[in-house]
Structures are given as C-alpha cells and as structure tokens.
VOTI-482827 format. One record per residue (C-alpha): residue in three letters; x, y, z. Coordinates in steps of 0.5 Angstrom, whole numbers, plus 500, padded with zeros to 3 digits. Layout:
! residues N
ALAXYZ...
//
This chain:
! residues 334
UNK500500500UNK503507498UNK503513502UNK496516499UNK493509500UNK496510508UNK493517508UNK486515505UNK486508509UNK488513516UNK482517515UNK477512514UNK480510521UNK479517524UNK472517522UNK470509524UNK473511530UNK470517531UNK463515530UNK463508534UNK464513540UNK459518537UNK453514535UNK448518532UNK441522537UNK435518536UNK432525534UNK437526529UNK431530523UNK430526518UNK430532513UNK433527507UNK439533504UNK445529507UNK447523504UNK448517509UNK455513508UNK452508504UNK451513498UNK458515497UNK465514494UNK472517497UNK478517493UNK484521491UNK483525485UNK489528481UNK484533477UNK478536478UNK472535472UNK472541467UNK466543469UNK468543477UNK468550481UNK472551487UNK473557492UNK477559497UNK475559504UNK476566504UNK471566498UNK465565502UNK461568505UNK460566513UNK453567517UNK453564523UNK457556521UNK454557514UNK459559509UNK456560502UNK460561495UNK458567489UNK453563484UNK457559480UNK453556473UNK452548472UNK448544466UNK444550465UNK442552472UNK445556477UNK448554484UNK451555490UNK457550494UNK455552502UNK461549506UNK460548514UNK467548517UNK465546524UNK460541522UNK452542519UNK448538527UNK443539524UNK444534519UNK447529523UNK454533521UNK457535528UNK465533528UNK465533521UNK466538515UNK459539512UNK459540504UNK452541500UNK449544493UNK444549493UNK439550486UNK438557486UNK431557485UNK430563480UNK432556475UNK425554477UNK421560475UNK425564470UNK422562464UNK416560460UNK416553462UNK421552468UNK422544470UNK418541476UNK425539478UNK432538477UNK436532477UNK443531479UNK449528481UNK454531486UNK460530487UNK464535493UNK473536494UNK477539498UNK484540496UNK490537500UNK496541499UNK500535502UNK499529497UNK498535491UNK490531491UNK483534492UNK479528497UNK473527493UNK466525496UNK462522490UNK454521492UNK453515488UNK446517487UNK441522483UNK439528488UNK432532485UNK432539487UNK426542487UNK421548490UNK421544496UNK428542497UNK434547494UNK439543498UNK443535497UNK449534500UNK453530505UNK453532512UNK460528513UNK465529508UNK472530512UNK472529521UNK474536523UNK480533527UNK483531521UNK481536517UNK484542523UNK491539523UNK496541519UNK500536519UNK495532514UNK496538508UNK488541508UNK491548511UNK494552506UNK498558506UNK494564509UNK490559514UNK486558507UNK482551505UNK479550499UNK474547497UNK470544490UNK464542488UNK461538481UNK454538479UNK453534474UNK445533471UNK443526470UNK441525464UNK434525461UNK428519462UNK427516456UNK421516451UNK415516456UNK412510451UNK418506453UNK417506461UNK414502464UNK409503471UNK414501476UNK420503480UNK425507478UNK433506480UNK438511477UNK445509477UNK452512475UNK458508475UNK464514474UNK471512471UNK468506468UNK474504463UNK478505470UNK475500474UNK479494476UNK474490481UNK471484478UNK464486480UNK461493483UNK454493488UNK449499487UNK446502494UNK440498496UNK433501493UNK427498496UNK421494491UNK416491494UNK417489502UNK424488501UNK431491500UNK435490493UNK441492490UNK443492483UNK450489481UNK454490475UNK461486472UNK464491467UNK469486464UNK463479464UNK463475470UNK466467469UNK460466464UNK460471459UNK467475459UNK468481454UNK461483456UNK457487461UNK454483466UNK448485470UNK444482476UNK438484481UNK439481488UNK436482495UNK439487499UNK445483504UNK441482511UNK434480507UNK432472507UNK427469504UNK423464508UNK422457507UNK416457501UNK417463499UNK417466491UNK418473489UNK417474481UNK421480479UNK420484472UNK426488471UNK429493465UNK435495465UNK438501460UNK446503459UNK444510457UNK446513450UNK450520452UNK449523446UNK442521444UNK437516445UNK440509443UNK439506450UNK441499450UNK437496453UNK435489455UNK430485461UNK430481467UNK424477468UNK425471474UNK423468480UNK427470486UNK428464491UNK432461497UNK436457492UNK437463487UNK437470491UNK438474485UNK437474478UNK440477472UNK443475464UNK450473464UNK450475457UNK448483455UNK452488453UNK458487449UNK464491453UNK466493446UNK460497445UNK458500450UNK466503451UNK465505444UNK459510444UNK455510451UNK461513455UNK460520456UNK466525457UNK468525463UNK468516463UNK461515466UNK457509465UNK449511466UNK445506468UNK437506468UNK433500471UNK425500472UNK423493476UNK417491480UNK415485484UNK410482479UNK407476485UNK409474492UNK408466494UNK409465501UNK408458503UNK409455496UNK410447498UNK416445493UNK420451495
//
C-alpha cells in the first residue's frame, strides 16, 4: 500500500472510530438533504471534471456556521457550494466537514415552462496540498432538486480533527482550505412509451473504462416489501467474458423463508449520451431460496458499450425500472 493509500486508509479509520464513540441521536431530523455512508464513494483525484467549481474559503460568505459561494452555472442552472467547516448538526454532521449544493430557485421559475425538478448527481472535493490531490465525495445516486427542496449534500464528508491538522496537508498558506463541487445533471428519461408503470432506480458508474474489481454492487433500492441491489460485471462474469453483466439481487441481510417465491420483472438501460439509442435488455424470473437474485450472463458486448455509451467524463449510465409481479409465501415445493 503506498502512502496515499496510507492516508486515504487512516482517514477512514479516524472517522470509523469517530463514530462508534458518537453514535447518531434517535432525533436526528430525517430531512432527507444528506447523503448516508452507504451512498458515497471516497477516493483521491489527481484532477478536477472540467466543469467542477472551486472556492477558496475565504471566497465564501459566513452566516453564523454556514459559508455560501457566489453562484456558479452548471447543465444550464445555476448554484451554490455551501460549506460547513465545524460540521451541519442539523444534518447529523457534527465532528465533521459538511459540504451541500444549492439550486437556486429563480431556475424554477424564470421561463416560460420552468421544470418540476432537477435531477443531479453530485460529487463534493477538498483540496490536499500535502499529497497534491482533491479528497473527493461522490454520491452514487441522482438527488432531485425542486421548490420544496433547493439543497442535497453529504453532512459527513471529512472529520474536522483531521481536517484541522496541518499535519495532513488541507490547510493552505494563509490558513486558507479549498473546496470543489460538480454537479452533474442526470440524463433525460426516455421515451414515456418505453416506460414501464414501476419502480424506477438510477444508477451512474463513474470511470468506467478504470475500473478494475470483477463486480460492483449499487446501493440498496426497496421493490415491494423488500430491499435490493443491482449488480454489474463490467468485464462479464466467468459465463460471459468481454460483456457487461448485470443482475437484480436481495439486498444482504434479506431472507427468503421457506416457501417463499418473488417473481420480478426488470428493464434495465445502459443509457446513450448522445442521443436516445439505449441499450436495452429484461430481466424476468423467480427469486427463491436457491437463487436469490436474477440476471442475464450475456447482455451487453463491452466492446459497444466502450465504443458510444460512455459520456465524456467516462460515466456509465445505467436506468432499471423493475417491479414485484407475484409473491408466494408458503409454496409447497420450495
């Protein structure tokens, strides 16, 4: 392991340990604008995306424990990186560096036909002048911005005691910190003939063409009275090499008793960034104590999907709208 890995691997371990002595308040205010551990990615990025903003602390405006940026422009809406040093309690982010977006809500209602809602994915970086890298927060699922709600984020990006040390390189000269933010709007539904009256889960698998684990689970989803994931092989599994792989599961920790049979119905969609040419394929099985999950082995040629349906920033997009068809609970066979 090299010494960014040391780093990256001893600030997981300060916040690990940070929290089994803070356990989270039973009224914590279940507001929905942080992201849980669950949804987020940490890593070490060399470079920004293109279209990422970044501010200097001292570019912020302070109120109160609330620092605000000027307003920056992003798919063709305008926001704001608000940044809470000391930690956002509210959002269960004391102890921590707090980090959120803000749609500014004159994009609602400054033209003629304004959207409902926004759609985005977020990612959040601070900048580490001692490994010459951004610490980066990716939320691995679509946040929707609307009237009601101007504000996603993640309430525990980096523990303040790490964050405050200058020994670890996220002070600057001048007591200065700097932070980044890139929003990314999700790609447009298709067609609404092609949609099917069911569940719909959003799923975007950054740098794709880098990834080298043999298999990459999604965050859980809930369809019908249980909780899922969905699973992708980017390189095939063992039965269909050179082809992407995907497969619906029960979520770990779910169990099917004895008897028991869920028939689920699945479409799922590697989306076309340029255009509306999804690939598309269906799932369609029964779930049961011997095969918990379903899928197909062979789907998607890796050779295609490398070739067109990888935007420019190396994203995989992937669209699944699924349902529970039938439930059996005391089948006798099974």
């Amino acid at each position: 392991m090299d010494r960014r890995m040391d780093f990256a691997a001893s600030a997981l371990a300060m916040m690990t340990n940070w929290r089994q002595n803070n356990p989270p308040s039973s009224s914590f205010p279940q507001r929905g604008s942080s992201v849980p551990d669950v949804a987020v990615l940490r890593s070490w990025r060399d470079h920004l995306p293109p279209s990422a903003s970044v501010f200097k602390l001292s570019q912020l405006t302070t109120v109160n424990n609330r620092n605000e940026s000027s307003v920056f422009s992003s798919g063709g809406y305008s926001w704001r990186l608000v940044v809470y040093p000391r930690g956002n309690e509210e959002e269960n982010g004391k102890g921590f560096v707090s980090m959120y977006v803000e749609l500014d809500k004159s994009c609602l209602s400054s033209i003629s036909a304004p959207p409902t809602e926004v759609s985005a994915y977020l990612s959040f970086f601070v900048f580490n002048k001692k490994e010459n890298k951004y610490f980066s927060v990716q939320d691995v699922e679509v946040k929707k911005f609307s009237s009601s709600r101007t504000v996603w984020g993640v309430s525990q990006v980096l523990p303040v005691e790490a964050f405050s040390d200058p020994a670890n390189g996220y002070i600057l000269e001048g007591e200065e910190h700097e932070f980044g933010a890139h929003v990314k709007i999700a790609p447009s539904p298709v067609a609404a003939a092609e949609n099917l009256p069911f569940h719909k889960f959003s799923w975007s698998v950054r740098d794709f063409s880098l990834l080298k684990q043999s298999d990459y689970v999604s965050k859980t989803f809930q369809m019908g009275e249980k909780k899922w994931t969905l699973t992708v092989y980017p390189k095939g599994d063992s039965r269909a090499e050179g082809k992407l792989s995907s497969y619906v599961h029960l979520a770990e920790g779910e169990n099917l008793l004895t008897g028991e049979l869920i028939f689920v119905r699945a479409k799922v969609q590697v989306l076309d960034p340029r255009g509306s040419n999804h690939l598309s394929m269906w799932l369609k099985s029964w779930v049961m104590t011997s095969s918990t999950g379903v899928g197909l082995p062979q789907s998607m040629p890796l050779a295609k999907i490398q070739e067109g349906y990888l935007d420019h920033e190396d994203t995989l997009n992937v669209e699944m709208e699924c349902e529970v068809v039938n439930t059996i609970k005391d089948h006798p066979f099974f």
